[in-house]
Residue, then its C-alpha position, 0 to 999 in steps of 0.5 A: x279226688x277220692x269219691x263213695x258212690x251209694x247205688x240202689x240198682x233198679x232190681x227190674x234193670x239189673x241185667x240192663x246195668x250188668x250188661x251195659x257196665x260192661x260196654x264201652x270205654x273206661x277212663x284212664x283216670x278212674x281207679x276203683x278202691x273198693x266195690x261193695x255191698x251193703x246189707x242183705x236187701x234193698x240189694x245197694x252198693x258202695x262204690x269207693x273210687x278216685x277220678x277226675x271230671x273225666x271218671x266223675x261224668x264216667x259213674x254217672x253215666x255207667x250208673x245213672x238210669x239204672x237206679x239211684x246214684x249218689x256221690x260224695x267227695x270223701x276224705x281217707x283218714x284211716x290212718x287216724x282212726x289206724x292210731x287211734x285203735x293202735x292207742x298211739x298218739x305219736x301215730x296220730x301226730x305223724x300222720x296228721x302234720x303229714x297232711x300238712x296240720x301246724x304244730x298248733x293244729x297238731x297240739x290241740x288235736x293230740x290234747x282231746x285224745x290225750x285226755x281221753x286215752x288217760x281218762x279211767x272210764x268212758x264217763x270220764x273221757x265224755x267229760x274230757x270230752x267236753x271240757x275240751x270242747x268248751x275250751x274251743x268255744x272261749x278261744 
């Protein structure tokens, strides 16, 4: 499962949490995706990673007590958004049934981003917008 992890450090415990980050046995099963920090001050960071219980309880521990730790299952749609900068509906397809969407599914998503990638304006593609979703509301 792929994880964000946000971690405002303790800044009167950061060498306590430096130090013992670095102690100690890591799970086999924790692979880091990204280490980041966010901002100029409060100093916090954001901790992309994938894992089992075995990372899961791992983070906790090796975080908590050191500051305040959250941590959210997250789902990576980069391809999407990927396609959407591409301005490629046949992308968003692809990587959309790839993650297992019906033809129906598939349709009705292409139909809103269809709608706004024909849209003259911005104005025009929130009322796309909007259409699509009152749309959905009848079905």
């Amino acid at each position: 499962m792929l994880y964000l992890s946000m971690f405002r450090p303790d800044p009167n415990r950061f060498a306590e949490f430096l130090a013992c980050l670095w102690q100690g046995d890591v799970p086999a099963t924790l692979r880091l995706e990204r280490w980041l920090y966010v901002g100029t001050g409060p100093r916090e960071m954001a901790l992309l990673w994938e894992g089992e219980d075995e990372a899961f309880a791992y983070i906790q521990r090796a975080f908590s007590g050191f500051g305040e730790l959250s941590t959210e299952p997250v789902t990576d749609a980069t391809p999407g958004l990927e396609a959407c900068f591409d301005r490629s509906l046949e992308m968003f397809a692809e990587w959309f049934t790839g993650r297992g969407a019906t033809p129906d599914e598939v349709a009705n998503q292409l139909d809103v981003r269809r709608r706004g990638l024909e849209a003259s304006s911005r104005e025009e593609a929130s009322a796309a917008g909007r259409a699509w979703a009152a749309e959905q509301g009848e079905r």
